[in-house]
C-alpha positions in Angstrom: 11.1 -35.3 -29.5 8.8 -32.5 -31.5 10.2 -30.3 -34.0 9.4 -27.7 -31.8 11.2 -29.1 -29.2 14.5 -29.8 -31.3 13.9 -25.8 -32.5 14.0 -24.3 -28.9 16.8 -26.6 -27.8 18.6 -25.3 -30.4 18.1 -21.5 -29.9 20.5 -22.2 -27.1 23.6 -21.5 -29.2 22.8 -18.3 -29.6 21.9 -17.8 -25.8 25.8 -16.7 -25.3 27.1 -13.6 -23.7 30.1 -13.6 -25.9 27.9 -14.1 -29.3 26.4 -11.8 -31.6 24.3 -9.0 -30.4 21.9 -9.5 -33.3 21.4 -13.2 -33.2 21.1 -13.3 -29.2 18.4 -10.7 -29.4 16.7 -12.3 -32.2 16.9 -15.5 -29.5 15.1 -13.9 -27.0 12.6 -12.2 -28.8 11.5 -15.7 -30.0 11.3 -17.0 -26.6 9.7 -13.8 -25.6 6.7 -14.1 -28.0 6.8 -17.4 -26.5 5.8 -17.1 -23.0 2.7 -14.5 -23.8 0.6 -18.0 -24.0 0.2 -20.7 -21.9 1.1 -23.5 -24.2 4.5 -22.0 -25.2 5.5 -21.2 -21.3 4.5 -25.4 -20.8 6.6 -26.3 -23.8 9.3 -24.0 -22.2 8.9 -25.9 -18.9 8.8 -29.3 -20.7 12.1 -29.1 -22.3 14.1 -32.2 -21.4 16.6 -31.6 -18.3 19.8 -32.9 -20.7 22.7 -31.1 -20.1 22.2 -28.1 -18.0 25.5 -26.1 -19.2 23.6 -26.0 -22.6 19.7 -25.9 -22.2 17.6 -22.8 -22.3 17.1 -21.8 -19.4 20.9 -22.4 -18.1 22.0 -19.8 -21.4 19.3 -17.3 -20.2 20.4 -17.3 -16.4 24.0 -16.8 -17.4 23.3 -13.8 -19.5 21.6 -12.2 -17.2 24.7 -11.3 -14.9 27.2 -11.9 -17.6 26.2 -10.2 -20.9 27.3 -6.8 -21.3 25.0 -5.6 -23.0 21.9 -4.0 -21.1 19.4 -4.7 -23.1 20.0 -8.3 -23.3 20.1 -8.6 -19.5 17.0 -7.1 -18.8 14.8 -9.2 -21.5 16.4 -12.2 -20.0 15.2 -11.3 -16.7 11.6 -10.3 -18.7 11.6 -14.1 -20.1 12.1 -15.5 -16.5 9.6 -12.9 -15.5 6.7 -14.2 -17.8 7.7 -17.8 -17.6 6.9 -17.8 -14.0 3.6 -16.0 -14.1 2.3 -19.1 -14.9 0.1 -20.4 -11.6 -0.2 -24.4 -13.3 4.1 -25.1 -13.3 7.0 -24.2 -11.3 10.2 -23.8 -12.6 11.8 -25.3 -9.3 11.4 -28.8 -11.7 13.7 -28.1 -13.9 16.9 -28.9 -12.9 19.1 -25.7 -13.8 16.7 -23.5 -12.0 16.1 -25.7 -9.4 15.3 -24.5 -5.2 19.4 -25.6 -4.5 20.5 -23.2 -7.6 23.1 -20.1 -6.7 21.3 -18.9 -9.6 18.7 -17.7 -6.8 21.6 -16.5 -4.6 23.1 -14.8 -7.0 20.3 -13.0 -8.1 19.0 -11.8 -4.3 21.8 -10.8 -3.9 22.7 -8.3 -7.1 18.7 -7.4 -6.0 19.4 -6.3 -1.5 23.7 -6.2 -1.6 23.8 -4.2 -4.8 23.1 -0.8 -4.7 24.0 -0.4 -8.2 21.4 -2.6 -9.7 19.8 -1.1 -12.4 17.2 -3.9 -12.7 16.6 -4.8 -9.5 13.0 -4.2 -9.6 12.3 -7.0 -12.2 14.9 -9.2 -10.5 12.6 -8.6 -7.0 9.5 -9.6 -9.3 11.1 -12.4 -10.5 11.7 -13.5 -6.6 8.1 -12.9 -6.0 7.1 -15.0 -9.0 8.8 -18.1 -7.9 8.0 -17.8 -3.8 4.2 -17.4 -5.0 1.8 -19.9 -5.5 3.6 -22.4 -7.6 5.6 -23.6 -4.8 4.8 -25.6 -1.8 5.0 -25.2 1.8 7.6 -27.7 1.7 9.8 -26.3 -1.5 9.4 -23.3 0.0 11.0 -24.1 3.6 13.5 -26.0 1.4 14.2 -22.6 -0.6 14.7 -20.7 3.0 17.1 -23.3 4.4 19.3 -23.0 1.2 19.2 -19.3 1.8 20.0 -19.5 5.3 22.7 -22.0 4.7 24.9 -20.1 1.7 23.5 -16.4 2.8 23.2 -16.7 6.2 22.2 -12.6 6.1 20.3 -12.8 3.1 17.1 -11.8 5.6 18.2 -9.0 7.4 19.8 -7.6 4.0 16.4 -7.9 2.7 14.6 -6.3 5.0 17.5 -3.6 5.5 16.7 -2.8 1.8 13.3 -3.0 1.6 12.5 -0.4 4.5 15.4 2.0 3.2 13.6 4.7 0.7 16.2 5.2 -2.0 17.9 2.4 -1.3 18.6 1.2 -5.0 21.0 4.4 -6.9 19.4 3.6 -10.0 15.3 4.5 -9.1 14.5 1.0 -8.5 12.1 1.0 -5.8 12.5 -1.9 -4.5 8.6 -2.8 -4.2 8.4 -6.2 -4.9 10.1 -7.1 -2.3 7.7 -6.5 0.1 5.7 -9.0 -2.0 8.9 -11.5 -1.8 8.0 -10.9 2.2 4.3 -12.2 2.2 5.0 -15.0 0.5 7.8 -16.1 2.6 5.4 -15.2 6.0 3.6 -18.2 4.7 6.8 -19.9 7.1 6.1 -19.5 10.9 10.1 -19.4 11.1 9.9 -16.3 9.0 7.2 -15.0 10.8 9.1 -15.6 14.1 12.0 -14.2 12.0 10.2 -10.6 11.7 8.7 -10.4 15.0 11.7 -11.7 17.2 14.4 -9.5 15.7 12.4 -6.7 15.2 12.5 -5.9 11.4 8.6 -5.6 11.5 8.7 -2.3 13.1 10.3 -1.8 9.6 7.3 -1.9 8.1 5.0 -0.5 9.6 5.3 3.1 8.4 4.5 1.5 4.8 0.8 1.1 5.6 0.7 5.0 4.7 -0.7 6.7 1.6 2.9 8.1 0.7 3.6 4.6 -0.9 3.0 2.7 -3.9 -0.2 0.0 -4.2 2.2 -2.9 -3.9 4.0 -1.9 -1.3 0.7 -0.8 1.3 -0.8 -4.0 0.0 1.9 -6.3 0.6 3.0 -4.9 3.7 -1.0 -4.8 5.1 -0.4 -9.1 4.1 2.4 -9.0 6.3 0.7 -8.1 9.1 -2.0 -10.1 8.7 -0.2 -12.9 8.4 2.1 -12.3 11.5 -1.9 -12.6 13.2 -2.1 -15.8 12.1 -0.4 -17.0 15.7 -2.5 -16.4 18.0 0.0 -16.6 20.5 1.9 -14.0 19.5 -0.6 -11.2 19.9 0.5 -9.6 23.0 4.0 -9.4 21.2 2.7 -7.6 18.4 0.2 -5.5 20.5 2.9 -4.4 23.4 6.2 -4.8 22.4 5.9 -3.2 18.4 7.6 0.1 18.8 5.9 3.0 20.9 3.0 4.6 21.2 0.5 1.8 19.7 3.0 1.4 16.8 0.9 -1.5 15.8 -2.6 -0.6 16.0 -2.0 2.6 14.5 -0.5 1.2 11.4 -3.6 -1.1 11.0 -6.5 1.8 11.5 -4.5 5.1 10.4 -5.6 4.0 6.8 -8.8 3.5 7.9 -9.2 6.8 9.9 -11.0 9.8 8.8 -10.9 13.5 10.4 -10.3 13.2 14.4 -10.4 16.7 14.8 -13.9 17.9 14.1 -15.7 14.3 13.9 -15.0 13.2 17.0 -15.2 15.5 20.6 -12.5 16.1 22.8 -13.0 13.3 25.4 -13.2 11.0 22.1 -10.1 12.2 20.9 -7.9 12.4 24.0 -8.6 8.6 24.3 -7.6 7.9 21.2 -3.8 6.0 20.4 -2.1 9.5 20.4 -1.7 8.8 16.4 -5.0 8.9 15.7 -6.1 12.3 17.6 -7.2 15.5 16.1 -6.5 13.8 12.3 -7.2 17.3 10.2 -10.4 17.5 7.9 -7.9 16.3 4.5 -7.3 13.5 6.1 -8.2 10.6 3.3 -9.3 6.9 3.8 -7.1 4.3 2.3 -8.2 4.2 -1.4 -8.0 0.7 -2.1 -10.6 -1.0 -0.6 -9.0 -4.7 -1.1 -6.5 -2.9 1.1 -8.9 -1.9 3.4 -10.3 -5.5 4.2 -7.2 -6.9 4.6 -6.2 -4.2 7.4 -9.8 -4.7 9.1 -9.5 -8.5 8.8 -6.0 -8.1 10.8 -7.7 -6.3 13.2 -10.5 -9.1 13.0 -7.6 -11.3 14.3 -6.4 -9.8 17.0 -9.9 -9.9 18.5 -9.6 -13.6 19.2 -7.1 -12.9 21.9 -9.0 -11.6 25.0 -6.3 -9.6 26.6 -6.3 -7.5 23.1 -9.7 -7.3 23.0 -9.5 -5.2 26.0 -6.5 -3.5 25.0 -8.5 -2.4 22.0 -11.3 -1.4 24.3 -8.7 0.6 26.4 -7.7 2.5 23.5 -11.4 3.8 22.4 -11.0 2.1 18.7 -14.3 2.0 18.6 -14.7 5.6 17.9 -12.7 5.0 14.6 -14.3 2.6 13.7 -17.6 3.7 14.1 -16.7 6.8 11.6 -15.4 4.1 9.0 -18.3 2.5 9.0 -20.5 5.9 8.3 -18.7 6.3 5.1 -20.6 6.0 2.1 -20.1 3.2 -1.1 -18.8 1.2 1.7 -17.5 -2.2 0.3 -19.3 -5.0 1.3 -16.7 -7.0 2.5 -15.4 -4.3 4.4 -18.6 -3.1 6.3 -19.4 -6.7 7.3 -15.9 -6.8 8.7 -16.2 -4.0 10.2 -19.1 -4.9 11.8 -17.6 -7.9 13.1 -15.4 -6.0 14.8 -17.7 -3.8 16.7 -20.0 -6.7 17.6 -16.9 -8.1 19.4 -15.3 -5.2 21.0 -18.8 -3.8 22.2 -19.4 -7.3 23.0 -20.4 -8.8 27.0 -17.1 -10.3 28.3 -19.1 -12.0 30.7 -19.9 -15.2 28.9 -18.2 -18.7 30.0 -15.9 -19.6 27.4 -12.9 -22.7 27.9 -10.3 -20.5 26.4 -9.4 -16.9 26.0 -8.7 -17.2 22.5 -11.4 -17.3 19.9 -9.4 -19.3 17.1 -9.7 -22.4 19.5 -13.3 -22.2 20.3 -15.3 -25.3 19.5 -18.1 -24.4 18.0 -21.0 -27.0 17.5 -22.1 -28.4 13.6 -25.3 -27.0 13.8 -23.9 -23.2 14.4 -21.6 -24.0 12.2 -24.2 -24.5 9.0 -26.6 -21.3 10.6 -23.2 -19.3 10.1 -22.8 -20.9 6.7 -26.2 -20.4 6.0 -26.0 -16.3 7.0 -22.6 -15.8 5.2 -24.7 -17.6 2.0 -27.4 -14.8 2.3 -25.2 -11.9 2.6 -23.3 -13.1 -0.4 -26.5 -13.4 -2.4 -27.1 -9.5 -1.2 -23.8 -8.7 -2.5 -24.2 -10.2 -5.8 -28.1 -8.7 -5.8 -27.0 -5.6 -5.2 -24.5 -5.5 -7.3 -26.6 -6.4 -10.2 -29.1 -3.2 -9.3 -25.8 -1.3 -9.3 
């Protein structure tokens, strides 16, 4: 065992809530200054899995919900915080933080059941840390069964919380957990879980300007993800709330002024959400945002009953203004192009299958399409360089 070892093991003793202020503070500032590099997150990680009531990270969950003093709490949860920001190690190995802890319960909860939680925001951001991509498909259905077993509401507390503005007394916003969602959408049960019980008509107002990065972001993943099955696309497309709920939440971000851009007739068959959109009406500002939303939309195209749903419903018109705008990104315009191509398209065509996604396309269109995404990246990065 290292010296270094032996010094963090022993930092434990004065990990306890009813210790000194001054020496547990001391503690955590040293394991602090700690996690800022790789190397002392790994050593961290690496401590020998002895006797949990005493290790590290056992001390440092218990004083977050036990220690009374509120500065101690929150740079425990800071320490957890920066210890899973790592992407190369998952605390789930270590036994006292394990997938089967109530450490994890406990902590969702104070986070969704706790209005009074004044740090639930880095308690959500700890929950998005350890769902993200340091844990497998497998750990993570393991993670949602223990939920599901010991909280059997945990989900419809989270999404009750989530989608309430103001939900947390103390100004936590609650954003994270909408970043807690997208990684859990990575489970077709969870995905079944939002469209089946109808939480993701929840979320679809949060597409909109009004709200934070993370939270437009995140929830535009969502969506996205909920595309992934193909089969659910009429769902999503007919049975999402009124009035082209759906759609509208995908391409009102990506919608500039209706009113005087477009004519009457254009407007009129517009989604009713999208008509006479007044001449301050701003385009999504994140263009990372932007793709994701247009690659969404990209999705749905593969289903052929959507495709003409989308005819139906003129979003070609919208579209076609998105794609005028200048400083365009590149991603985004040959998305958007995509698009178009497909819904201007000839339906005529033989094809086996009405969905796209299960197309069989032959190797030798495969590598011409390889071939044309290769030049288009090298016209990015060209152009780029000129820029």
């Amino acid at each position: 065992m290292s010296s270094n070892t032996v010094a963090l093991e022993e930092l434990s003793q004065f990990l306890d809530p009813q210790g000194r202020l001054d020496l547990k503070s001391l503690a955590l500032q040293t394991l602090l200054s700690l996690t800022a590099s790789k190397e002392g997150r790994h050593l961290i990680l690496s401590l020998p899995n002895t006797d949990s009531n005493t290790s590290v990270l056992s001390c440092v969950c218990r004083l977050i919900f036990e220690d009374v003093q509120e500065s101690i709490r929150f740079d425990s949860l800071l320490f957890l915080i920066n210890l899973t920001s790592d992407n190369d190690s998952s605390i789930f190995n270590n036994k006292q933080t394990s997938i089967y802890s109530d450490f994890w319960i406990q902590l969702l909860k104070r986070c969704i059941d706790d209005r009074q939680y004044e740090h639930a925001d880095a308690g959500c951001k700890l929950l998005s840390n350890i769902t993200s991509r340091t844990i497998s498909i497998d750990q993570l259905n393991d993670f949602v069964n223990h939920l599901d077993k010991n909280y059997p509401s945990w989900f419809d507390h989270l999404i009750q919380a989530f989608s309430t503005i103001d939900y947390n007394l103390k100004k936590n916003n609650l954003d994270y957990l909408s970043a807690l969602i997208v990684n859990l959408t990575q489970l077709k049960v969870i995905r079944e879980r939002l469209r089946n019980h109808e939480h993701l008509k929840r979320l679809l107002c949060f597409t909109d300007q009004n709200h934070s990065t993370i939270r437009r972001g995140s929830v535009a993943c969502i969506l996205k993800n909920c595309c992934f099955d193909h089969e659910s696309h009429e769902q999503l497309i007919h049975q999402m709330g009124d009035n082209d709920d759906f759609i509208c939440a995908l391409l009102l971000p990506l919608t500039v002024a209706t009113a005087d851009e477009l004519t009457e007739e254009e407007n009129d068959q517009l989604p009713i959400d999208l008509q006479y959109l007044p001449s301050n009406k701003q385009l999504e500002p994140d263009q990372d945002i932007q793709h994701i939303l247009l690659e969404t939309i990209l999705l749905l195209c593969a289903t052929k009953s959507v495709r003409e749903y989308l005819r139906s419903k003129q979003i070609y018109y919208v579209l076609r203004q998105y794609h005028q705008q200048s400083n365009l990104d590149f991603a985004c315009n040959r998305t958007c192009e995509r698009i178009i191509q497909i819904l201007i398209g000839d339906e005529d065509y033989n094809v086996e299958t009405d969905n796209l996604m299960e197309l069989s396309i032959p190797d030798h269109l495969q590598e011409k399409f390889q071939e044309v995404d290769r030049k288009e990246e090298e016209e990015k990065e060209e152009n780029n360089i000129n820029e």
